[in-house]
C-alpha positions in Angstrom: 0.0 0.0 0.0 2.4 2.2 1.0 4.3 1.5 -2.4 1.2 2.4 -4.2 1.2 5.4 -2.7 5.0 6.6 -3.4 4.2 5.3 -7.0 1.1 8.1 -7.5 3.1 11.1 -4.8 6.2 10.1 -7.7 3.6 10.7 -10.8 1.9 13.4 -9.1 5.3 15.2 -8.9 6.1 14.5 -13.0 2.9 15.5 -13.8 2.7 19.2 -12.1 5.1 20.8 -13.9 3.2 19.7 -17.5 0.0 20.9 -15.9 1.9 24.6 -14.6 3.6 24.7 -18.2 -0.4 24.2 -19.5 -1.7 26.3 -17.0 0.7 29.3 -18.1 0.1 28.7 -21.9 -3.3 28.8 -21.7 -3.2 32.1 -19.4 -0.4 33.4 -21.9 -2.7 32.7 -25.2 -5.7 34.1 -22.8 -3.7 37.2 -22.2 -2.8 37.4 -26.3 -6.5 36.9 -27.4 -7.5 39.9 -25.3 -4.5 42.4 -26.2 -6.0 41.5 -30.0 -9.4 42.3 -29.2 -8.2 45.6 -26.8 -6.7 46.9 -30.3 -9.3 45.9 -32.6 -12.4 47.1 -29.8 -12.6 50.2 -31.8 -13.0 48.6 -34.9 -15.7 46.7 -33.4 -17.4 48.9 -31.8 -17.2 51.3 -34.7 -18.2 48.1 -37.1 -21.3 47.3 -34.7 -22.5 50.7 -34.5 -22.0 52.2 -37.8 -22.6 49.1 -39.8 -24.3 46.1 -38.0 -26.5 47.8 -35.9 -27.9 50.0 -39.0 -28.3 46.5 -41.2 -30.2 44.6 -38.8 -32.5 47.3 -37.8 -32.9 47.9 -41.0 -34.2 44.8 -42.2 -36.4 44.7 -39.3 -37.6 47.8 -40.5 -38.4 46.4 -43.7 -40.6 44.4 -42.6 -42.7 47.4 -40.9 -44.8 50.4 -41.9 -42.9 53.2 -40.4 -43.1 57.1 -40.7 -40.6 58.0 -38.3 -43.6 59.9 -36.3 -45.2 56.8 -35.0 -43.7 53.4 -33.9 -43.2 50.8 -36.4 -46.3 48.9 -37.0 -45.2 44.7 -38.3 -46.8 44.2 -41.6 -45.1 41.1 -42.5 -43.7 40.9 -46.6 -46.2 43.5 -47.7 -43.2 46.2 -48.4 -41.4 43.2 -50.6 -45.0 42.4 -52.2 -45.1 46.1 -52.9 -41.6 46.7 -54.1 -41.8 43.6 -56.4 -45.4 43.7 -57.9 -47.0 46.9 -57.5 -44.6 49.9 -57.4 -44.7 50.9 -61.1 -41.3 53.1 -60.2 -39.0 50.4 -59.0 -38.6 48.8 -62.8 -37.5 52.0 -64.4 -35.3 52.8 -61.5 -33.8 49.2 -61.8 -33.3 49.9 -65.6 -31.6 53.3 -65.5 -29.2 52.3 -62.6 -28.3 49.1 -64.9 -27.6 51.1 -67.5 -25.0 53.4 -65.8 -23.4 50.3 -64.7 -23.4 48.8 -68.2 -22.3 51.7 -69.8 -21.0 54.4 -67.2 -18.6 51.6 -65.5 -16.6 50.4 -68.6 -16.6 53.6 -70.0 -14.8 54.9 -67.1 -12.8 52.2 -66.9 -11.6 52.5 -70.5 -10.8 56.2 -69.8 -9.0 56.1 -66.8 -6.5 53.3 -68.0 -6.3 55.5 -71.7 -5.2 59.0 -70.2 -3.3 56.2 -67.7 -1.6 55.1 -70.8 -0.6 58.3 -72.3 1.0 60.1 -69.3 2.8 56.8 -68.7 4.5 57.5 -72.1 4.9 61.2 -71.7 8.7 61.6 -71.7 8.4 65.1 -70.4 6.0 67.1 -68.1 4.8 63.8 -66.4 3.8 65.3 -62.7 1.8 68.1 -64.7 -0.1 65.7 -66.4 -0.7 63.7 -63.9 -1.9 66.9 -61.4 -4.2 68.2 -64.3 -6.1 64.8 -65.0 -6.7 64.3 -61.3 -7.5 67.6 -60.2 -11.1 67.2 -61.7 -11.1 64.7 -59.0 -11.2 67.0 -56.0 -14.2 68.5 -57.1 -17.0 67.9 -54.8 -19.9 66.0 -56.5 -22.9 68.7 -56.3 -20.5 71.3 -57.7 -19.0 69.0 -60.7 -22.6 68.9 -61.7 -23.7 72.3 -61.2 -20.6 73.1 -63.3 -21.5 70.2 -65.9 -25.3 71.4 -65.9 -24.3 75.0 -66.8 -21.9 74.0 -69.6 -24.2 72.0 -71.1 -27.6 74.0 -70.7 -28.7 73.6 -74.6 -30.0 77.3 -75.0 -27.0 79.2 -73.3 -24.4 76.8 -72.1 -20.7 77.1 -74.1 -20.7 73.5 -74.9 -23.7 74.2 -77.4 -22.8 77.9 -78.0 -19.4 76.1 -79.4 -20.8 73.7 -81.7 -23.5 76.2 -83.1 -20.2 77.8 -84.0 -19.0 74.4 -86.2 -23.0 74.3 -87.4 -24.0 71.9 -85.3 -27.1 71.5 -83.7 -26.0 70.4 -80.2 -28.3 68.5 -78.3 -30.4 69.0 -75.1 -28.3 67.2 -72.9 -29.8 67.5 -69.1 -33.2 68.5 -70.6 -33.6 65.4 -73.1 -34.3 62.2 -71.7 -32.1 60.5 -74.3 -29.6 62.3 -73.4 -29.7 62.6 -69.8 -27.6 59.8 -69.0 -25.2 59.9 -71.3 -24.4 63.7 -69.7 -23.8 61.8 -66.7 -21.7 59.4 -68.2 -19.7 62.3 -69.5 -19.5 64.2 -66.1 -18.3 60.8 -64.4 -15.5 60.6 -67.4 -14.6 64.1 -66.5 -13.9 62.5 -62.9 -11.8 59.3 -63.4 -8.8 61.0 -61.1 -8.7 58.7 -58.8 -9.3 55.4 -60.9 -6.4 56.7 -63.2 -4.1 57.4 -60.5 -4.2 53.5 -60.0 -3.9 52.6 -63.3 -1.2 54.6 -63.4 1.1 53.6 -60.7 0.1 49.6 -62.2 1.3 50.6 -66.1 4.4 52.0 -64.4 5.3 48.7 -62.2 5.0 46.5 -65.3 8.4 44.6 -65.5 10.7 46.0 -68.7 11.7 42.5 -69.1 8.2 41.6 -70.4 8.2 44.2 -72.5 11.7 43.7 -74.0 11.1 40.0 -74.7 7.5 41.2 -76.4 9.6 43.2 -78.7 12.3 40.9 -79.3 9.8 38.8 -80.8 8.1 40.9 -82.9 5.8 42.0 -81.1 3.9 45.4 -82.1 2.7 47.8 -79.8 -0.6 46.2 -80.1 0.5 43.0 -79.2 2.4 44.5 -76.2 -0.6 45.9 -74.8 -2.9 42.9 -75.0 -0.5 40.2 -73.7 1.5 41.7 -71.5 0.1 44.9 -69.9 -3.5 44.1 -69.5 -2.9 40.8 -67.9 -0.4 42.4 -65.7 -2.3 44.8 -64.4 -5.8 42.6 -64.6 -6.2 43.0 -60.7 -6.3 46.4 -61.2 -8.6 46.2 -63.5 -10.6 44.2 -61.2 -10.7 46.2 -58.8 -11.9 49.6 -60.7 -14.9 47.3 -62.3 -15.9 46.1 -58.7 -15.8 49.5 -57.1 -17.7 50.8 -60.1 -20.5 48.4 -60.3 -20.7 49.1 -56.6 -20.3 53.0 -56.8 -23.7 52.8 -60.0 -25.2 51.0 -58.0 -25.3 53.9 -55.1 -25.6 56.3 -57.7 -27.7 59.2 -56.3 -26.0 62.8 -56.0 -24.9 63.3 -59.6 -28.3 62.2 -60.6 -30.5 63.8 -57.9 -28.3 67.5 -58.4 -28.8 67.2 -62.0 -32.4 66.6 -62.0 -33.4 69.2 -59.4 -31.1 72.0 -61.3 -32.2 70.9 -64.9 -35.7 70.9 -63.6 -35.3 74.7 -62.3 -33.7 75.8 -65.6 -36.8 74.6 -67.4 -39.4 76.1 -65.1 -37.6 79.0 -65.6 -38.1 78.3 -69.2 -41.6 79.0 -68.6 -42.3 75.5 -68.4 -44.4 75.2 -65.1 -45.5 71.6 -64.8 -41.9 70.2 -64.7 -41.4 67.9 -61.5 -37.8 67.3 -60.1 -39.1 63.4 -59.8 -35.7 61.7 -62.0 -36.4 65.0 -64.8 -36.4 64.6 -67.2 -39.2 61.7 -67.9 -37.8 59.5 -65.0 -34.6 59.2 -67.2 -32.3 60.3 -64.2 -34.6 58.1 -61.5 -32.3 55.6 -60.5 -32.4 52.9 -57.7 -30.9 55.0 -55.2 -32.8 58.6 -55.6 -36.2 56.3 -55.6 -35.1 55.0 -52.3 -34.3 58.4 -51.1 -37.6 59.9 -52.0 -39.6 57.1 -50.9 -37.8 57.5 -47.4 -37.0 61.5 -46.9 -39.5 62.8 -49.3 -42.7 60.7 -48.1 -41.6 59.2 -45.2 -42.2 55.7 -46.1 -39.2 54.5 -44.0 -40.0 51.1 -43.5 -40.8 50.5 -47.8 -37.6 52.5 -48.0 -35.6 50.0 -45.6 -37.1 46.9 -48.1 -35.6 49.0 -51.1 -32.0 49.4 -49.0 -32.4 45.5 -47.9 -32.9 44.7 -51.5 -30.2 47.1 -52.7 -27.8 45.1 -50.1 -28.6 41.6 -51.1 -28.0 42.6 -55.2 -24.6 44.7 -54.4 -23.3 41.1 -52.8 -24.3 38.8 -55.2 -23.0 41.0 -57.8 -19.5 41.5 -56.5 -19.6 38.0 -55.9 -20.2 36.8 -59.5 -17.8 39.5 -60.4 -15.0 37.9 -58.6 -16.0 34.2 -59.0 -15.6 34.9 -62.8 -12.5 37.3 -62.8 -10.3 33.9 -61.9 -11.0 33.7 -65.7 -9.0 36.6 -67.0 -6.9 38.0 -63.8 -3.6 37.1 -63.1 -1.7 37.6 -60.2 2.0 37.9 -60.1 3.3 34.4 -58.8 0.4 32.3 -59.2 -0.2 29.5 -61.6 -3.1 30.0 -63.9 -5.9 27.8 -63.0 
């Protein structure tokens, strides 16, 4: 017995240290795991306040009638019902913000990685280029448009005073529902400082090497450009396409400034039935301003939340697809193509 019991004092005695050693990992990684979340806590708390709070109320929202006077009232799917079978705005909305995306996106795209191109084979004068193209940048949004508005007012702006000059009838831009858009596309051109400030620093880190072997054999300028710089810089690429389709599909204060100030112009006109509501003809209602009205303008808060749920849901699924399919055409420096 008493061997027994020198045996399991002996095994006791191996055993503590392990157990300390345990002990004092488990209180070290304890002590890591809350010096990470100490540093991050702001994050967090600015994450769940900010972001997560404003989501999930949001969507409970949704699912009420709200006028931000009274206390929301449940009534169940009847804003989704609403939104998807008898609001005769939210399929015109959905069409004119597609539209910016389908044509506003890769046209900015095209022209940030063009002027991109040409100051990246300026031999001279590169830092003024550079400064003048991105300047148009730091405009703030409401007064880009007021500025684009008044240059292209059809019956005194210089744009059209310019091409009367050239006999050309120039067109009615911000007053014309055919052209409407395309003004905007031209105003977000006007604005691709930032997108081509990233192009540019890619074009500029594209190995010489890849160039001089392009060269070597025989390849034209053409050639160089389509198998070697684009797929170099694809990422980039990706990247301006995702924040774009993600920027049109929030596009509201280009749209909303432009509306309200080509509206005024034509009640001025002596037109006075015009109505600000996406002038002119709901060309300029997109997804976004629609939300807005139908929350801020009639206080239909908790149909507006269903609209913002709904505008969530589609901005995920559509970066989503996005990047599921760039692992078609992107390459990354390093990595096998799959």
């Amino acid at each position: 017995m008493s061997l027994n019991t020198s045996v399991d004092a002996g095994a006791a005695a191996l055993a503590a240290p392990v157990i300390d050693r345990t002990r004092a990992k488990r209180k070290a990684a304890r002590r890591r795991r809350g010096l990470v979340l100490l540093f991050m806590s702001p994050w967090i708390v600015g994450f769940s306040v900010f972001f997560g709070y404003p989501i999930v109320y949001s969507a409970y929202l949704s699912f009420t009638h709200y006028d931000l006077l009274s206390a929301p009232r449940w009534i169940g799917t009847a804003n989704y019902r609403y939104l998807f079978h008898d609001d005769p705005l939210v399929w015109p909305a959905v069409r004119n913000s597609l539209w910016i995306i389908a044509i506003g996106v890769p046209c900015q795209v095209v022209a940030a990685f063009g002027i991109a191109a040409m100051v990246a084979r300026a031999r001279a004068g590169v830092g003024l280029f550079r400064t003048i193209f991105y300047l148009p940048a730091l405009a703030p949004p409401v007064v880009a448009t007021l500025a684009f508005v008044y240059l292209l007012n059809p019956a005194t702006g210089p744009v059209n005073l310019a091409l009367s000059h050239l006999g050309i009838n120039g067109p009615l831009w911000f007053q014309s529902p055919q052209w409407s858009k395309p003004s905007l596309v031209l105003l977000s051109m006007w604005q691709v400082g930032n997108t081509m400030i990233i192009f540019l620093a890619a074009i500029l880190d594209v190995p010489k090497p890849l160039y001089e072997s392009a060269q070597l054999d025989g390849d034209g300028a053409f050639q160089r450009l389509r198998w070697v710089t684009l797929p170099t810089i694809s990422p980039v690429i990706l990247f301006s396409v995702v924040i774009g389709v993600i920027y049109g599909l929030q596009y509201f204060t280009q749209a909303y400034v432009a509306a309200n100030v080509a509206s005024g112009q034509a009640s001025q006109a002596g037109d006075q039935t015009v109505n600000n509501y996406g002038y002119p003809e709901g060309s300029t209602l997109f997804y976004p301003v629609l939300l807005y009205q139908q929350g801020f303008r009639y206080f239909n808060m908790g149909y507006a939340s269903a609209l913002s749920i709904l505008l969530l849901g589609v901005a995920f699924v559509v970066t989503l697809l996005i990047i599921l399919n760039s692992r078609r055409w992107v390459h990354y420096a390093g990595a096998e193509r799959g």
